[in-house]
C-alpha positions in Angstrom: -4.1 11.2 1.0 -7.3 12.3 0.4 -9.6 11.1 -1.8 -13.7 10.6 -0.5 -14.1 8.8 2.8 -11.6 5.7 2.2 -8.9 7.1 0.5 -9.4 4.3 -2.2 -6.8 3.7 -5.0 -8.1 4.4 -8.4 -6.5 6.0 -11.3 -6.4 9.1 -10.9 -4.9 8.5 -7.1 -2.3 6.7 -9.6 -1.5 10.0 -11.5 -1.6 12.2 -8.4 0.8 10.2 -6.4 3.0 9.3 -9.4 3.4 13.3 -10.1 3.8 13.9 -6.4 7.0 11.5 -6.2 8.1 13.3 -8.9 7.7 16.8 -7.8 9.6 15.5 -4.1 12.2 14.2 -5.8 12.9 17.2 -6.8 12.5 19.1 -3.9 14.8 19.9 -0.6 12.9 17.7 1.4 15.1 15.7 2.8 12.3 12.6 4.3 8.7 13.0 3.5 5.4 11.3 5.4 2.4 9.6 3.8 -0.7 9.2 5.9 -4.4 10.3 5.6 -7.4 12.7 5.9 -9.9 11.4 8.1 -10.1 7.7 9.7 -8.8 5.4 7.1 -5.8 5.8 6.3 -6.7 3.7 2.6 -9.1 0.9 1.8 -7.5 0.0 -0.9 -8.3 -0.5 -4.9 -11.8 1.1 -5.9 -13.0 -2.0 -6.5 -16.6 -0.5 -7.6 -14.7 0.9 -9.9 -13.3 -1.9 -11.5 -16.7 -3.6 -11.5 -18.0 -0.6 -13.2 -15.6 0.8 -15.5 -14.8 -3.0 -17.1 -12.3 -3.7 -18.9 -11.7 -0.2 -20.4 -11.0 0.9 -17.5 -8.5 -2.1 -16.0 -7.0 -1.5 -19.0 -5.8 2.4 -18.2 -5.7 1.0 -14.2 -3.5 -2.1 -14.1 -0.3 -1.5 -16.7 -0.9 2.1 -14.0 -0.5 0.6 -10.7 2.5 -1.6 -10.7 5.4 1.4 -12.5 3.5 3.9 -9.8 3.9 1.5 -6.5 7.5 0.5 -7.9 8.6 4.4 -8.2 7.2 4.7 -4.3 8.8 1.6 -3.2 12.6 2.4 -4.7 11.9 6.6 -3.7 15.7 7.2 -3.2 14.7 9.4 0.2 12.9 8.3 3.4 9.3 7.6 3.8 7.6 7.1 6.6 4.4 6.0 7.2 2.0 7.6 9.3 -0.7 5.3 9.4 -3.7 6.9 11.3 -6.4 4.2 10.5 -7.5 1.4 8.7 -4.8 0.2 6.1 -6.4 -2.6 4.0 -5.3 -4.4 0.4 -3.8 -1.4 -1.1 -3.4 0.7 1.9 -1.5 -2.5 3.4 0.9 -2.0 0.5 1.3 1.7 0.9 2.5 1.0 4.5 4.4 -1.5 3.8 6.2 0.2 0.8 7.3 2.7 3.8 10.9 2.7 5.4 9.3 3.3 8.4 5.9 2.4 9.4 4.1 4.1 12.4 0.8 3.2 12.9 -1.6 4.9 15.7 -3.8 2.9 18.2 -7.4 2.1 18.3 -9.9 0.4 15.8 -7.8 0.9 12.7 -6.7 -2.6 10.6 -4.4 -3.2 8.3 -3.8 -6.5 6.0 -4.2 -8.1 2.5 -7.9 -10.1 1.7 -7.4 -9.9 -2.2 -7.4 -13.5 -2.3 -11.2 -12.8 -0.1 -11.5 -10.2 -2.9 -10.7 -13.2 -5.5 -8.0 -10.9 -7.3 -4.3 -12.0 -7.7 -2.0 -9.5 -6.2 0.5 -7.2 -9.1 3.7 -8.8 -8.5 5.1 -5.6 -6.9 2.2 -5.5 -4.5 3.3 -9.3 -3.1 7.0 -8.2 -3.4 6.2 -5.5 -1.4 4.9 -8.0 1.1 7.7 -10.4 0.5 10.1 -7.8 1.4 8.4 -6.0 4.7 6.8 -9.0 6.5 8.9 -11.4 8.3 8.3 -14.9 6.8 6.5 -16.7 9.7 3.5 -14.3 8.9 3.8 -14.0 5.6 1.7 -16.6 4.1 -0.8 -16.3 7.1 -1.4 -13.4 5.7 -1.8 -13.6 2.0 -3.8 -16.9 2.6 -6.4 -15.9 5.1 -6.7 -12.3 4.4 -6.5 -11.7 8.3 -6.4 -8.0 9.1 -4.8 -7.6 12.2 -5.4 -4.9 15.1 -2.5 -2.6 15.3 -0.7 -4.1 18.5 -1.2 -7.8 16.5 0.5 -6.3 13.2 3.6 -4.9 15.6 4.3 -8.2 16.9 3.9 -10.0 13.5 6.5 -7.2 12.0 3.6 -5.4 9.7 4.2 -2.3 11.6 7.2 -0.9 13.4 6.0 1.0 16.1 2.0 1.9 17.0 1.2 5.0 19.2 -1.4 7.3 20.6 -3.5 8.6 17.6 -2.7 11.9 19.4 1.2 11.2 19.2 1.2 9.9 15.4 2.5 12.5 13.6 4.9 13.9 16.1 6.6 10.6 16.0 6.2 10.7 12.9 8.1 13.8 12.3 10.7 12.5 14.6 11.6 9.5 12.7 11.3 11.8 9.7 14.0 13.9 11.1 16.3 11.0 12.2 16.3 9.1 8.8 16.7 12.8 7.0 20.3 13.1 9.0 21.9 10.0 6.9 23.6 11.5 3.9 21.2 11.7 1.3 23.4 9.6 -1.6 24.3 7.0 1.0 20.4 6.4 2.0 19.2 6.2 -1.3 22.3 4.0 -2.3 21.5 1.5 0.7 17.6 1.8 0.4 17.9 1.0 -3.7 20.6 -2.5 -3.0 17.9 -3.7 0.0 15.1 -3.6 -2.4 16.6 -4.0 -5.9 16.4 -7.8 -5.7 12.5 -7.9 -4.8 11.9 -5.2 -7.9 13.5 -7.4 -9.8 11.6 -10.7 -9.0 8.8 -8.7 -10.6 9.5 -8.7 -14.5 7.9 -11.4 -15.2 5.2 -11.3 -17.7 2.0 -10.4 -15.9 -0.8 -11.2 -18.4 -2.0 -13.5 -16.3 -3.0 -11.6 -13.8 -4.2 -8.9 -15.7 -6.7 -11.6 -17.2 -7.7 -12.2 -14.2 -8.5 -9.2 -13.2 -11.1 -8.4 -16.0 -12.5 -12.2 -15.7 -16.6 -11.9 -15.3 -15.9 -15.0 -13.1 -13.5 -13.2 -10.8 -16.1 -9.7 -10.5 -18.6 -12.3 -9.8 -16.3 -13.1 -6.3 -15.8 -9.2 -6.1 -19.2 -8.4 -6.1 -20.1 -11.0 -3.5 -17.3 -9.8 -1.1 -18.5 -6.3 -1.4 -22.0 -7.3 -0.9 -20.8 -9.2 2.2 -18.7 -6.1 3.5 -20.4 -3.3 2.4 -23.5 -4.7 2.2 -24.5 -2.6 -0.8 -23.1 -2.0 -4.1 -22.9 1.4 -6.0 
């Protein structure tokens, strides 16, 4: 990824990875990695973006982000994630969407504030969660929005293994290599029946939470977090 300084989600991102899937798909590779230019591996949703573009924008954005993150959670090969820096909301997801999550050591965070935010999460994005963090931790972190340091997020199951920044993506490559031995039809058979049922949890009718998304109330809470965190809007 690599998209200005945080690597945040917008929608173009959306296109770009959606087109990407597609293009692996049909490709020889057998097991691909996602991580990140620079320090960050994602920060997540633009969220200036979504305070500036309104609702013409959340419009393109939202009915846009759950198909996209669906199409990378159910990619019939294996994905693993090289996460080389701070993962947070979106960039959360991303990892956790991975069959195999690597995350390097050092300052880097990774975790889920949109309730901090003030935004409900898309239903795939909290299947997602449902689906890759063990249920002890689960609420803990939806609720609080903790963002744990990479050795906290190994023991609460967030990531599976976290290495030398130096060593990321030559592990990476290994575990790459490993999953890419299964028979190709038998992965993608196995990875689809593990995650069909949390896919399918997410059909309901989101209006709701698209509402809430383009409330002035709810930008008023996003504003305040960014002026909190960033300390300066844009």
């Amino acid at each position: 990824m690599d998209d200005g300084k945080v690597n945040a989600i917008d929608v173009e991102f959306l296109y770009e990875l959606n087109d990407h899937l597609d293009q692996l798909a049909k490709s020889d590779a057998r097991a691909i990695i996602l991580t990140a230019s620079g320090s960050v591996f994602s920060a997540g949703v633009d969220l200036f973006r979504v305070l500036n573009g309104g609702a013409s924008y959340l419009e393109k954005f939202l009915p846009l982000f759950s198909p996209v993150f669906e199409k990378f959670f159910l990619f019939p090969k294996p994905v693993i994630a090289a996460t080389n820096g701070h993962a947070i909301a979106g960039g959360c997801i991303l990892t956790c969407a991975c069959d195999y999550r690597i995350m390097s050591q050092g300052d880097g965070r990774i975790g889920v504030p949109e309730l901090l935010v003030g935004v409900p999460f898309p239903l795939i994005a909290l299947e997602i969660m449902r689906f890759a963090t063990p249920f002890p931790y689960l609420q803990q972190l939806i609720y609080t929005g903790a963002t744990p340091t990479p050795e906290v997020a190994l023991r609460m199951g967030l990531v599976d293994e976290v290495v030398a920044a130096e060593k990321l993506m030559e592990r990476a490559q290994k575990m790459a290599q490993q999953l890419a031995a299964i028979p190709a039809n038998s992965f993608r058979i196995v990875k689809r029946a593990l995650r069909k049922e949390a896919v399918e949890r997410t059909k309901a009718n989101q209006q709701e939470i698209f509402e809430s998304w383009q409330s002035p109330q709810i930008h008023a809470v996003i504003r305040n977090y960014l002026d909190k965190t960033i300390g300066k809007n844009r």
